[in-house]
Backbone as a ProteinNet text record, in pm:
[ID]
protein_1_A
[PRIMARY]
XXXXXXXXXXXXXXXXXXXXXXXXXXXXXXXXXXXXXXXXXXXXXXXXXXXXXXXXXXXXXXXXXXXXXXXXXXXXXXXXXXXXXXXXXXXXXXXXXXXXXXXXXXXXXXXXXXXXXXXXXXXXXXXXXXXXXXXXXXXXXXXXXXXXXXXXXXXXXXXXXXXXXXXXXXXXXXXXXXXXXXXXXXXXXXXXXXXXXXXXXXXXXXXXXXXXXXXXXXXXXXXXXXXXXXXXXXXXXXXXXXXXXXXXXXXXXXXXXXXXXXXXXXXXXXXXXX
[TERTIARY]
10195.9	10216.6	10111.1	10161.2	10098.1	10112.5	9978.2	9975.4	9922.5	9941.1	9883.2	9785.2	9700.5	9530.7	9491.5	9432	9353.8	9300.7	9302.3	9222.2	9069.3	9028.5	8866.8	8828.6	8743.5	8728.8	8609.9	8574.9	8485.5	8451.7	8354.9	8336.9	8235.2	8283.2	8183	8193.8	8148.8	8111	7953	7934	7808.5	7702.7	7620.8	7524.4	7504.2	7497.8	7601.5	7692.1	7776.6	7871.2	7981.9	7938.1	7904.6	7996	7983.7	7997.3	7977.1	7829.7	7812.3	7838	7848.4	7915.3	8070	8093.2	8260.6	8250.9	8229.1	8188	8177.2	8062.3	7996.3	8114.4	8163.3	8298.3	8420.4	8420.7	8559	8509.4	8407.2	8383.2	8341	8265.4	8261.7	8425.4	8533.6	8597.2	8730.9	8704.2	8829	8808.5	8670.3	8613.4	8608.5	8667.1	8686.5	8509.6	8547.9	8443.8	8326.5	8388.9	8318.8	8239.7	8365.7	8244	8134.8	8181.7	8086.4	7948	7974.6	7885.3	7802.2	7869.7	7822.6	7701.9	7757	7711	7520.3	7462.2	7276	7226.6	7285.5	7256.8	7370	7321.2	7464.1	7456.4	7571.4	7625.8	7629.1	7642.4	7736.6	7871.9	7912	8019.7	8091.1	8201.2	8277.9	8437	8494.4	8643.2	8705.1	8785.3	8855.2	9007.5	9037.1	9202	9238.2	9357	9414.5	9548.9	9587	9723.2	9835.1	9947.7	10055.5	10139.8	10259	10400.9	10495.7	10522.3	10636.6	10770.6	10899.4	11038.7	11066.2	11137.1	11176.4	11076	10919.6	10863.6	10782.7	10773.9	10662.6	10545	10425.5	10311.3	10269.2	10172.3	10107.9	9957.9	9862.5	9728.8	9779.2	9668.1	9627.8	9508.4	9444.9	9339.4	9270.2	9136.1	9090.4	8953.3	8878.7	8768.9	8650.3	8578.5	8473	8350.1	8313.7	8165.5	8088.8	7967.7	7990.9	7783.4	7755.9	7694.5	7749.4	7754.6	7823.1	7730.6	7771.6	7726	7598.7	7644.5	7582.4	7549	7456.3	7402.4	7479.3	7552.9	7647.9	7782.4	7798.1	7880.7	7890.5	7740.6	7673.4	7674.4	7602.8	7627.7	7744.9	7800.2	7979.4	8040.3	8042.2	8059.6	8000.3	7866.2	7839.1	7870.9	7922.2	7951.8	8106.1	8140.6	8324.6	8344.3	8304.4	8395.4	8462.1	8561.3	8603.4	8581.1	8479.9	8447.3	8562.5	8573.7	8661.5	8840.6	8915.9	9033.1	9076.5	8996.9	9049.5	8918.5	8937.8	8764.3	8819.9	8759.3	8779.3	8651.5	8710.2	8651.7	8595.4	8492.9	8466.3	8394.6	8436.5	8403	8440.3	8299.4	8283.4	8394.5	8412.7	8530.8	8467	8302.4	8185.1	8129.5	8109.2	8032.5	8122.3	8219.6	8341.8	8294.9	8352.1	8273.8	8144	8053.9	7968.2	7922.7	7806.8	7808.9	7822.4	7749.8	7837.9	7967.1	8033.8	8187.9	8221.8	8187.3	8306.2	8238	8115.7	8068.3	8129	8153.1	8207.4	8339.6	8461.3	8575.4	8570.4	8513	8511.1	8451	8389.8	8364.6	8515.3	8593.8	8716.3	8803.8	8763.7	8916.8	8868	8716.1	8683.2	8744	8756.1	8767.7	8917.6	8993	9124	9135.9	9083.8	9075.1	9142	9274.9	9367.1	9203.8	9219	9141	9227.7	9144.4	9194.7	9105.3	9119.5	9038.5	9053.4	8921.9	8902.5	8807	8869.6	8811.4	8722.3	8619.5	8550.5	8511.5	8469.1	8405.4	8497.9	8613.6	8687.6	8635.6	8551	8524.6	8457.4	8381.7	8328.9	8407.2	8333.9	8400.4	8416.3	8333.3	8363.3	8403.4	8496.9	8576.8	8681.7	8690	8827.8	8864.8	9004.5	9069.7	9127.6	9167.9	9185.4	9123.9	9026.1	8923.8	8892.6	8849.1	8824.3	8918.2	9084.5	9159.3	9148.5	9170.7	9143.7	9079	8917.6	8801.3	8825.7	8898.5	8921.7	9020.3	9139.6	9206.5	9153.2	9033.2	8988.6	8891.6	8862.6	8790.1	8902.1	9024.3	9154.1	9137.2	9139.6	9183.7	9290.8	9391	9522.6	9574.8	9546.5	9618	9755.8	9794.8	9957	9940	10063.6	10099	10065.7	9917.9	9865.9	9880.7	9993.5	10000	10008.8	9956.5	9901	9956.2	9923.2	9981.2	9864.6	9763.8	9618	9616.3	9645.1	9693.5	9534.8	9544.4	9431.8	9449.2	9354	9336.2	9208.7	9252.7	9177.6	9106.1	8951.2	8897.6	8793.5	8763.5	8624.5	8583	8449.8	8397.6	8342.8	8253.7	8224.7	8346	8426	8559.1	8644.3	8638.4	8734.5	8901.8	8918.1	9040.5	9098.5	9209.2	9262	9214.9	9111.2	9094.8	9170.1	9280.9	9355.5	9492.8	9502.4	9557.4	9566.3	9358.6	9299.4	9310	9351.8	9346.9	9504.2	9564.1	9743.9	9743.8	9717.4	9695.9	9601.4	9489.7	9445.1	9570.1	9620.7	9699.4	9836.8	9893.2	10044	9971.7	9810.2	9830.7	9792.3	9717.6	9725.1	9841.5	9994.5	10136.2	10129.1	10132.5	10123.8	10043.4	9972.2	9873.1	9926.6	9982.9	10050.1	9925.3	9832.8	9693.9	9747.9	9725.5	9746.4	9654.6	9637.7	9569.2	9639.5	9580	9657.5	9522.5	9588.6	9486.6	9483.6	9533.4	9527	9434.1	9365.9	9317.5	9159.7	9066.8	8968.3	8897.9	8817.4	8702.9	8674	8686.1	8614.8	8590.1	8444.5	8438.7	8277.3	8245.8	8112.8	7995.8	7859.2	7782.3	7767.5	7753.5	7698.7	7520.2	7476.9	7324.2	7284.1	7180.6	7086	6951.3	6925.4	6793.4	6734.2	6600.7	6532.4	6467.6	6547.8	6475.3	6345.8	6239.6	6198.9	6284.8	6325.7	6432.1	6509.9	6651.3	6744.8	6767.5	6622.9	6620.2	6702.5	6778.8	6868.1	6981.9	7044.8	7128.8	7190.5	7308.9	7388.2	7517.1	7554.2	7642.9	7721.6	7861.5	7959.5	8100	8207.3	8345	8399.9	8515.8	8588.8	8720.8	8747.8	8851.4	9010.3	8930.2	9061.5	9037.9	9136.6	9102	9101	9063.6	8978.3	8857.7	8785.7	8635.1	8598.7	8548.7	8513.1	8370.9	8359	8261.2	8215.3	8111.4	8107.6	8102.9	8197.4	8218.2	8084.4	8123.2	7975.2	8053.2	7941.8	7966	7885.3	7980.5	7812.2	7842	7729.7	7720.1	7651.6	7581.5	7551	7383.5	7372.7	7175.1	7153.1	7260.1	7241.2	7356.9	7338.5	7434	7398.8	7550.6	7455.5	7555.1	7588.8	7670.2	7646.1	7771.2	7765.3	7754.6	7636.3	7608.3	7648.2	7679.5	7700.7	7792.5	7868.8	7961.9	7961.6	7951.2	7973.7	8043.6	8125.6	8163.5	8119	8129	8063.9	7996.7	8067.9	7989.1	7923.6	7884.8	7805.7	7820.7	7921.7	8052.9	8093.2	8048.6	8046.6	8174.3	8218.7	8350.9	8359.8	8482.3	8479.8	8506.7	8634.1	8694.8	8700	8685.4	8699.4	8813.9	8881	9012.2	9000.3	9025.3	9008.7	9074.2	9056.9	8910.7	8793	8753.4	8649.3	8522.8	8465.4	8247.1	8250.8	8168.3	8091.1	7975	7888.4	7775.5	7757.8	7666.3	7665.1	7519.6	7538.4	7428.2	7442.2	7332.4	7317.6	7327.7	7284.1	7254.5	7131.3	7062.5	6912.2	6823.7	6850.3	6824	6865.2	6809	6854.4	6893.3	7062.4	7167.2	7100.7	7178.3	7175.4	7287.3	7265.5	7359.5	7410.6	7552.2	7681.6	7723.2	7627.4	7751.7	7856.7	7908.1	8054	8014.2	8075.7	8041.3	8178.1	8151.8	8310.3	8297.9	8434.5	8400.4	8443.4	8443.3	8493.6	8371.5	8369	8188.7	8217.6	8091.4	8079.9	7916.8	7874.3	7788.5	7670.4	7551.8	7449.5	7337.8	7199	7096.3	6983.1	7003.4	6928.8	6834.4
11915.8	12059.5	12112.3	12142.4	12225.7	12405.8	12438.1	12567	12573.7	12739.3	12773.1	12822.7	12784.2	12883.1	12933.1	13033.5	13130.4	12992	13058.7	12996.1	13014	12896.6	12932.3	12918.6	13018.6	13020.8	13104.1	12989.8	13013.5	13011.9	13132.2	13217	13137.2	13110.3	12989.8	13086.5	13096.6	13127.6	13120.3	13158.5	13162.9	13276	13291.3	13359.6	13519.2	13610	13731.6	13787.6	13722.8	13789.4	13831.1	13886	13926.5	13879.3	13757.4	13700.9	13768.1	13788.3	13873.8	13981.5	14090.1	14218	14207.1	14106.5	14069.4	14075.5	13954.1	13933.2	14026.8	14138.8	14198.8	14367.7	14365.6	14500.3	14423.5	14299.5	14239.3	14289.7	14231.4	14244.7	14416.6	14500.6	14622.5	14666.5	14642.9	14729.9	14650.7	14543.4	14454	14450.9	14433.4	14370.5	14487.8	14516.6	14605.4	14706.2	14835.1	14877	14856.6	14832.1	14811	14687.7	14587.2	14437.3	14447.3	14491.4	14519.6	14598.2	14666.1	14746.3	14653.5	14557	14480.9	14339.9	14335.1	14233.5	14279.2	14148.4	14136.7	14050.2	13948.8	13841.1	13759.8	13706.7	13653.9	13509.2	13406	13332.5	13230.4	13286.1	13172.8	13213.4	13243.5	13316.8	13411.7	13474	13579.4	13573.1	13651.3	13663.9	13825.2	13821	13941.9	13978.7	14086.3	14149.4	14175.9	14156.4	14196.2	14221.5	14354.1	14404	14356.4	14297.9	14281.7	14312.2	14303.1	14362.1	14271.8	14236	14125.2	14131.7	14093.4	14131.1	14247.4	14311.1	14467.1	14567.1	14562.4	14584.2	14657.6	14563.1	14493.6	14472.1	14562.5	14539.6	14476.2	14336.9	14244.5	14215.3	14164.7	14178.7	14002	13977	13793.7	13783.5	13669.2	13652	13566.2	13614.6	13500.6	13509	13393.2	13347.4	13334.3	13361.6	13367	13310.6	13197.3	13134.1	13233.7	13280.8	13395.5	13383.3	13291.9	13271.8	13166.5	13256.6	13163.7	13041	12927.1	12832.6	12772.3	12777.1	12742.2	12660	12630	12431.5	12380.9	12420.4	12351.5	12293.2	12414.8	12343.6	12263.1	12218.7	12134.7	12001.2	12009.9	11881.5	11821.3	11886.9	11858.7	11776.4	11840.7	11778.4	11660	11641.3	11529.7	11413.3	11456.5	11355.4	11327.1	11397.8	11386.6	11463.7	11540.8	11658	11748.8	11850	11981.5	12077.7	12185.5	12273	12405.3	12416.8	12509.1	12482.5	12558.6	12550.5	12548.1	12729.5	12771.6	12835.3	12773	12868.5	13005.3	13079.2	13199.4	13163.6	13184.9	13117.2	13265.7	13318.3	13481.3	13465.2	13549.7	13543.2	13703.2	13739.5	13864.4	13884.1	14004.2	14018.4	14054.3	14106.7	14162.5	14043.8	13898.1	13802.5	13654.4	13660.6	13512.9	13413.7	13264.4	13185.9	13128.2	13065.6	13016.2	12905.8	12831.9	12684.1	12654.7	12775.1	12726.7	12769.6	12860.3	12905.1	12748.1	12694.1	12516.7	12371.6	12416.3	12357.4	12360.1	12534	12523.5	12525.5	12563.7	12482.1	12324.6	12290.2	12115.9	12078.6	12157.9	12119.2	12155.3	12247	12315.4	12132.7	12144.8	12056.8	11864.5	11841.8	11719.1	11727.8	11850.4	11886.6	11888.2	11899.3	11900.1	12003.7	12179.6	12294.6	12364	12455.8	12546.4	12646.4	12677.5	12769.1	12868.9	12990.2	13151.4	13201.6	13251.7	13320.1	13446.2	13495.4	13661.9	13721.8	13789.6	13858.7	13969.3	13977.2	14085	14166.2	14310.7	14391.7	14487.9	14498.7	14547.9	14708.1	14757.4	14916.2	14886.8	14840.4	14843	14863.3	14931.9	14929.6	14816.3	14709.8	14636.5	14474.4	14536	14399	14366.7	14197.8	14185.1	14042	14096.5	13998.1	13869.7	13963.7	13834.7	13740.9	13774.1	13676.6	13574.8	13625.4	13518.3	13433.7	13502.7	13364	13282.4	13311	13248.5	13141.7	13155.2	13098.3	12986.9	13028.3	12950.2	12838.8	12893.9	12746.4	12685.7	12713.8	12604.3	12530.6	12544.3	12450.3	12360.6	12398.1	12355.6	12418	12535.2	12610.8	12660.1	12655.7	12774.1	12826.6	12973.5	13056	13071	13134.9	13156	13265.5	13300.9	13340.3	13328.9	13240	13202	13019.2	12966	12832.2	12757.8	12808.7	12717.7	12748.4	12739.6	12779.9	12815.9	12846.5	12880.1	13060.8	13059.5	13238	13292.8	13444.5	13524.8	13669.2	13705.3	13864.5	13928.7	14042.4	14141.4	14194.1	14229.1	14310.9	14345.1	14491.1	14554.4	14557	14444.2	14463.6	14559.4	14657	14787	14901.3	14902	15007.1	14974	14846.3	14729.6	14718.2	14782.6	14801.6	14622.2	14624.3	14457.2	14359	14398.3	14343.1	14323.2	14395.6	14359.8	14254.8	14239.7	14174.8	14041.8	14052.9	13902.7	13831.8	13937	13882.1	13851.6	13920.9	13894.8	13738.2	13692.6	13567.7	13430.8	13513.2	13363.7	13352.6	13428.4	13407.9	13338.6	13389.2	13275	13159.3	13134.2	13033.2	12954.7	12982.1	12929.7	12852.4	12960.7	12905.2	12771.9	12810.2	12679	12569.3	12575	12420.8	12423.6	12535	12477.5	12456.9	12538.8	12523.4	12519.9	12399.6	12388.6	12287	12350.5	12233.9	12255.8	12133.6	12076	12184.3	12273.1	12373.6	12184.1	12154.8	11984.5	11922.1	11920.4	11758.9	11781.9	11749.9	11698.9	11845.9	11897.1	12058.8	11966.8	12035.7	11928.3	12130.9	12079.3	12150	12117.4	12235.6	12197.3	12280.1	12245.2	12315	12365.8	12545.9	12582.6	12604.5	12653.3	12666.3	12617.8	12608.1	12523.5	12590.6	12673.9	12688.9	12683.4	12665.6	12674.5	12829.4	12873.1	13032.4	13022.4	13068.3	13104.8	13118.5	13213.7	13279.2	13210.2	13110.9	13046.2	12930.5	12893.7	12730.5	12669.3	12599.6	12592.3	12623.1	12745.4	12765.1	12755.4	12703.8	12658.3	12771	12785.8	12883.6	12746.8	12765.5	12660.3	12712.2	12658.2	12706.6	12532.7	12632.5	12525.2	12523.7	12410	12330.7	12301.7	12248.3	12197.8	12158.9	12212.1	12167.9	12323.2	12303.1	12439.5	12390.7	12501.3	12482.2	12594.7	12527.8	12620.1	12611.6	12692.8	12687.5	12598	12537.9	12403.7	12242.9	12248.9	12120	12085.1	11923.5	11857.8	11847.2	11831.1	11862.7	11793.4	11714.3	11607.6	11591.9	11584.8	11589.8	11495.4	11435.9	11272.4	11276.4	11367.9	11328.8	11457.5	11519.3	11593.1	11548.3	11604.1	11655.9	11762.9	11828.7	11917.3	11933.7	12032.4	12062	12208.4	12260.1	12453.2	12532.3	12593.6	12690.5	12836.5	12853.4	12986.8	12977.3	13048.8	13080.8	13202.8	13286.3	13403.7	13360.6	13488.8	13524.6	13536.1	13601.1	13619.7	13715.6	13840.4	13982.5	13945.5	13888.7	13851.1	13888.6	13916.7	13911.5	13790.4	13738.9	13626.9	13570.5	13490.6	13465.1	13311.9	13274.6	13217.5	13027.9	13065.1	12962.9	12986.5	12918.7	12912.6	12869.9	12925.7	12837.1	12840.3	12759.6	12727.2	12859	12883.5	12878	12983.9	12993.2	13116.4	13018.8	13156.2	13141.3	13117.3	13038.1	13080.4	13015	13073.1	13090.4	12997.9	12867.1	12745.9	12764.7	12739	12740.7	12609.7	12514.6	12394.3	12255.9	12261.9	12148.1	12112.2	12009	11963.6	11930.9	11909.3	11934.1	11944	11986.6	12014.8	11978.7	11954.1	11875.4	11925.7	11852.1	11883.4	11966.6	12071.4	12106.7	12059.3	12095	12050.1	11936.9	11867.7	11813.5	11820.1	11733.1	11766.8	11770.8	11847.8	11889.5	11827.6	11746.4	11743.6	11722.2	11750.9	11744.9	11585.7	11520.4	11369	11295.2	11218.6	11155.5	11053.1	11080	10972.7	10919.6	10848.9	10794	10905.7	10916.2	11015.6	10924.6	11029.6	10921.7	10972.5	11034	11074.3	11028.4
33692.5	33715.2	33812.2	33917.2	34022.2	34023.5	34065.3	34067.2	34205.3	34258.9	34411.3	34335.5	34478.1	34459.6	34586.8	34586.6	34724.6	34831.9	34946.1	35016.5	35011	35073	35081.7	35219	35297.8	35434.4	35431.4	35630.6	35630.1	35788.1	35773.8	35918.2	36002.3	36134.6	36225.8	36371.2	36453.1	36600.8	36647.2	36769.8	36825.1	36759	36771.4	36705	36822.7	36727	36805.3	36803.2	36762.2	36811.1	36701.2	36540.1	36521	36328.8	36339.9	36202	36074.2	36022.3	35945.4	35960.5	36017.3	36032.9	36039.5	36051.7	35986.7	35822.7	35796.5	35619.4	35546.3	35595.7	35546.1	35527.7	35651.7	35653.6	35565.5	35532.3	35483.6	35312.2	35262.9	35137.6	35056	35165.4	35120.5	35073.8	35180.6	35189.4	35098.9	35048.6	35001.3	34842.4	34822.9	34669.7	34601.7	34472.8	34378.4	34350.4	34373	34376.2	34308.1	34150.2	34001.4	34033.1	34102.4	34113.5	34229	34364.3	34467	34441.5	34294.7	34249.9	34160.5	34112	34005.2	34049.1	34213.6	34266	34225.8	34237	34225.9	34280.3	34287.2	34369.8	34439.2	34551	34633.8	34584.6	34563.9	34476.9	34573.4	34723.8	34841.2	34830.9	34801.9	34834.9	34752.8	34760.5	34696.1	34702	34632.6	34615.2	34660.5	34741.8	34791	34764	34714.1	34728.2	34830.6	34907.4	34986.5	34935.6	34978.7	34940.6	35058.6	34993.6	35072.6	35065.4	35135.6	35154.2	35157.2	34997.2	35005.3	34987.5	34951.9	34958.5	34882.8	34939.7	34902.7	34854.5	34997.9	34999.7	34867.8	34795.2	34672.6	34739.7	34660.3	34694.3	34591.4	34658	34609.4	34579.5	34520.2	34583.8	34572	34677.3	34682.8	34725.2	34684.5	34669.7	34747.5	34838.3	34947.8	34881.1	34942.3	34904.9	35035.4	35008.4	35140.8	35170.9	35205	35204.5	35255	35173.8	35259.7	35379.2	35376.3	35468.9	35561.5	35663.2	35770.2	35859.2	35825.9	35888.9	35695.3	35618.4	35518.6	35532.1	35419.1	35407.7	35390.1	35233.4	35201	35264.9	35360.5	35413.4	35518.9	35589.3	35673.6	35599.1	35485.2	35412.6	35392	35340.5	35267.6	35401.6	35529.4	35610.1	35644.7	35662.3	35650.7	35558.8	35446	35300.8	35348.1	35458.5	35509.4	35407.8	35308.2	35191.1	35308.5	35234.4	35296.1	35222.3	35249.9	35172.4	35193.7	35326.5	35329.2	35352.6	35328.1	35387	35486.4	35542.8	35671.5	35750.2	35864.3	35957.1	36013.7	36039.5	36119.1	36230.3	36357.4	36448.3	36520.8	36541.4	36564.1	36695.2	36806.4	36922.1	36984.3	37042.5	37124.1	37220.2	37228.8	37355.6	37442.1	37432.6	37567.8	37605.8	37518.5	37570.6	37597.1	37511.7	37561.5	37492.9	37545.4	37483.7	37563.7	37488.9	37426.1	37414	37425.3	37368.7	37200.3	37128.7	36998.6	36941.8	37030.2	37038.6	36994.4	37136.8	37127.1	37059.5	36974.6	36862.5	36764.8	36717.3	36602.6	36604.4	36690.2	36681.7	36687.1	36736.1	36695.4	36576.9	36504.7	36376.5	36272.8	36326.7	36237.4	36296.6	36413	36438.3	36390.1	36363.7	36258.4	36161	36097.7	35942.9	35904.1	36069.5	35994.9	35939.4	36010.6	35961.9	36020.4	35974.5	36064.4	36110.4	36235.1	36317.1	36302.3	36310.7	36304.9	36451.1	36569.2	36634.7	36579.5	36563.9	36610.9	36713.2	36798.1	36890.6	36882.2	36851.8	36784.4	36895.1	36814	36911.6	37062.2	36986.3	37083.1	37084.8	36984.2	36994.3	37139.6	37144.8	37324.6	37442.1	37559.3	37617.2	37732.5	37730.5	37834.6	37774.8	37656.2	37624.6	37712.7	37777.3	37843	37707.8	37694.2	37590.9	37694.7	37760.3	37871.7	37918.9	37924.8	38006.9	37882.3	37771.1	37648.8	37641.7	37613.2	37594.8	37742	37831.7	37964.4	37966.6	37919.5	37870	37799.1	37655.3	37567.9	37636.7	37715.1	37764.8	37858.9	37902.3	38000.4	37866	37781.1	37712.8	37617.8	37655.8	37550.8	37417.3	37436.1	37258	37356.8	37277.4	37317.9	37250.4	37257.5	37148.7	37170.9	37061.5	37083.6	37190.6	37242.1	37417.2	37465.4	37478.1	37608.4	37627.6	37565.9	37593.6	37452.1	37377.7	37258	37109.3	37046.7	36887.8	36749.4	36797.8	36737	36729.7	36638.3	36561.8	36623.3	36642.3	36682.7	36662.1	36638.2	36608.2	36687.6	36739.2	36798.7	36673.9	36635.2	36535.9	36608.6	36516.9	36538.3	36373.8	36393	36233.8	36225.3	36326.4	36310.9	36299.7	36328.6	36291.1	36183.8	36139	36090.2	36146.4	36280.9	36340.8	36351.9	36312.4	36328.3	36160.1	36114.5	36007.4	35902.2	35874	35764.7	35801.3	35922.5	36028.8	36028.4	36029.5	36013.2	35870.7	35837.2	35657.2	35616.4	35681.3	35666.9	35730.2	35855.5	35930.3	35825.7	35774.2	35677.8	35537.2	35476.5	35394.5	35447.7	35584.5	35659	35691.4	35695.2	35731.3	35610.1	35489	35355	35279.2	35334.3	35320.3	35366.5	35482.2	35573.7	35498	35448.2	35411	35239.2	35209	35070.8	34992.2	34943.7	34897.1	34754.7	34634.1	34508.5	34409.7	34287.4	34218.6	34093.5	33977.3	33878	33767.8	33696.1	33590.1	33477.5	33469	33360.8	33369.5	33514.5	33573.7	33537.6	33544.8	33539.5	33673.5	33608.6	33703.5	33781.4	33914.1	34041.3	34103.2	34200	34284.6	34372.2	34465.9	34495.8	34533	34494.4	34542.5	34664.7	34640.6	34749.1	34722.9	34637.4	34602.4	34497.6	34450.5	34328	34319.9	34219.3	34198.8	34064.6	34039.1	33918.1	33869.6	33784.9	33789.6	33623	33609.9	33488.6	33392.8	33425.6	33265.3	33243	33322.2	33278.3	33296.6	33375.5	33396.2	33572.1	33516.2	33664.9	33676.7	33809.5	33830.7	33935.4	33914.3	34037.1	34044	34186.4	34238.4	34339.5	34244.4	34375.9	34389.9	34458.1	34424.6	34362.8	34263.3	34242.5	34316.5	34336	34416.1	34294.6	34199.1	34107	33994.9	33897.6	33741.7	33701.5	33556.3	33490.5	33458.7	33475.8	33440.5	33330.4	33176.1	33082.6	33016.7	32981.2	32866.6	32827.5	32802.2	32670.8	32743.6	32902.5	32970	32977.5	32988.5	33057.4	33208.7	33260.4	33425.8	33454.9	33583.9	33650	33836.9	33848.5	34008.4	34034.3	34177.3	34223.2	34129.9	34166.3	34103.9	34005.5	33899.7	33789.6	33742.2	33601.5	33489.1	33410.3	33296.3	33184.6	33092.3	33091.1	32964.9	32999.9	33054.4	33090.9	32938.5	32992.4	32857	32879.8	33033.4	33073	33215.6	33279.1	33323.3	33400.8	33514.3	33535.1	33687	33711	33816	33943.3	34091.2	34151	34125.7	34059.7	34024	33875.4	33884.8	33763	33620.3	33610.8	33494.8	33432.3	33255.3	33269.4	33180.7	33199.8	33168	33111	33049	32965.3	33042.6	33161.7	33235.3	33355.3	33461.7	33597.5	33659.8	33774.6	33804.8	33971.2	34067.3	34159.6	34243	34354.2	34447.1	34410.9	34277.2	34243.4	34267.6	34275.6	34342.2	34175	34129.8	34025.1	33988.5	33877.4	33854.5	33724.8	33726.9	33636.7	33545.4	33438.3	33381.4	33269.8	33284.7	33211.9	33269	33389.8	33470.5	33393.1	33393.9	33316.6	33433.8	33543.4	33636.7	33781.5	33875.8	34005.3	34066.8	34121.2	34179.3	34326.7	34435.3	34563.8	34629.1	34708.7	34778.3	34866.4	34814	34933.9	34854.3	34672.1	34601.2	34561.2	34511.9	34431.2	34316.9	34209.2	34026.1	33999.5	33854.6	33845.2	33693	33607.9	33471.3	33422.5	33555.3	33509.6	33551.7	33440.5	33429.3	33535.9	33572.7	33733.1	33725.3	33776.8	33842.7	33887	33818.1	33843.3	33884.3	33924.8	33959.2	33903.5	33746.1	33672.3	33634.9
[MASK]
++++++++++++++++++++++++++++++++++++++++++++++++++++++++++++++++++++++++++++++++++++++++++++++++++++++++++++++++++++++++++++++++++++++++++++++++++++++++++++++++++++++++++++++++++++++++++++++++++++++++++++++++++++++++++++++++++++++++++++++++++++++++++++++++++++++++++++++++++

């Protein structure tokens, strides 16, 4: 038995141009006020509503997921281990500056990964954006968006206005369809670190998403160089809950000690280096 689950994505471009001020306008304005209010500490990532418009115009919410430091460890590592942390990249590029040398870094890291690419064109409140010239740009390095040759979905946004943003968020969900994102709630909690720390008060806590399975209460959980037995559970808004179900951020308590980031956690006993 298969179930669908949210995508998980994750924001890559050159430095500038204006990534976090994406993230940062997606989650104010998407994440339920109560939890955005609730947030205290950042987890590595978060969970967002987006309302949609489905047959006989039925409004929907669905649910995306957000690494939400762009260019993370974790997901530097993961890559290196060949894991896939994310689903889908959003590939974010200035419409005042074009591309970039890490513009065509980090699409070649989406296209190793076997990652549908999303362009967004940011920064169109300016006035000396040419859209043209970027995609232009982009096909001489071989990205081709759709109407300009290619089939690589794109959106015009201003993360300062958020004009086009809900746009960009309609586009990661058609293309989520597209990859048919599902896991088995039966199988065995798998997922992976994004952070690991040792705090005074609760010992060690880890913040990861899960991928697949359910994850509850009570599991022993083991990763390459920890294990534990979860004594605690919370959300991204730090709301703590009983079970986890794939693609949620959440918040681990009962590792015995300090796994590495960008592992895999899984509730199927494996091989540690305890």
């Amino acid at each position: 038995m298969v179930e669908k689950r949210p995508p998980i994505v994750v924001v890559m471009g050159h430095v500038d141009h204006g990534k976090r001020t994406l993230l940062d306008y997606i989650r104010k304005t998407n994440v339920a006020t109560k939890e955005a209010g609730g947030i205290t500490q950042s987890i590595g990532a978060y969970e967002i509503s987006h309302r949609v418009t489905g047959d006989g115009n039925q409004i929907r919410e669905e649910k995306i997921t957000f690494i939400d430091t762009p260019g993370h460890e974790a997901f530097s590592k993961m890559r290196q281990r060949g894991a896939k942390a994310a689903d889908i990249g959003i590939l974010v590029i200035a419409g005042d500056d074009s591309v970039q040398p890490q513009t065509i870094e980090a699409y070649k890291i989406l296209e190793v990964n076997k990652m549908p690419a999303i362009v967004a064109i940011n920064k169109i409140d300016k006035p000396d954006v040419d859209i043209n010239k970027v995609k232009s740009d982009l096909a001489q390095t071989g990205i081709l968006l759709e109407g300009y040759g290619g089939n690589i979905s794109w959106q015009a946004v201003s993360a300062k206005t958020g004009k086009g943003i809900n746009e960009l968020l309609d586009l990661i969900l058609l293309a989520a369809e597209l990859e048919n994102l599902t896991y088995n709630p039966e199988t065995s909690a798998e997922g992976f670190i994004l952070e690991a720390n040792m705090t005074s008060k609760s010992g060690v806590v880890i913040s990861g998403v899960l991928k697949d399975g359910t994850l509850r209460l009570g599991d022993k959980v083991f990763a390459q160089s920890a294990s534990g037995k979860i004594k605690s559970l919370e959300n991204f808004a730090g709301k703590k809950i009983k079970e986890a179900k794939p693609s949620m951020p959440v918040l681990i308590l009962g590792f015995t000690k300090l796994p590495g980031v960008g592992e895999i956690f899984s509730t199927k006993l494996q091989i540690t280096n305890n």
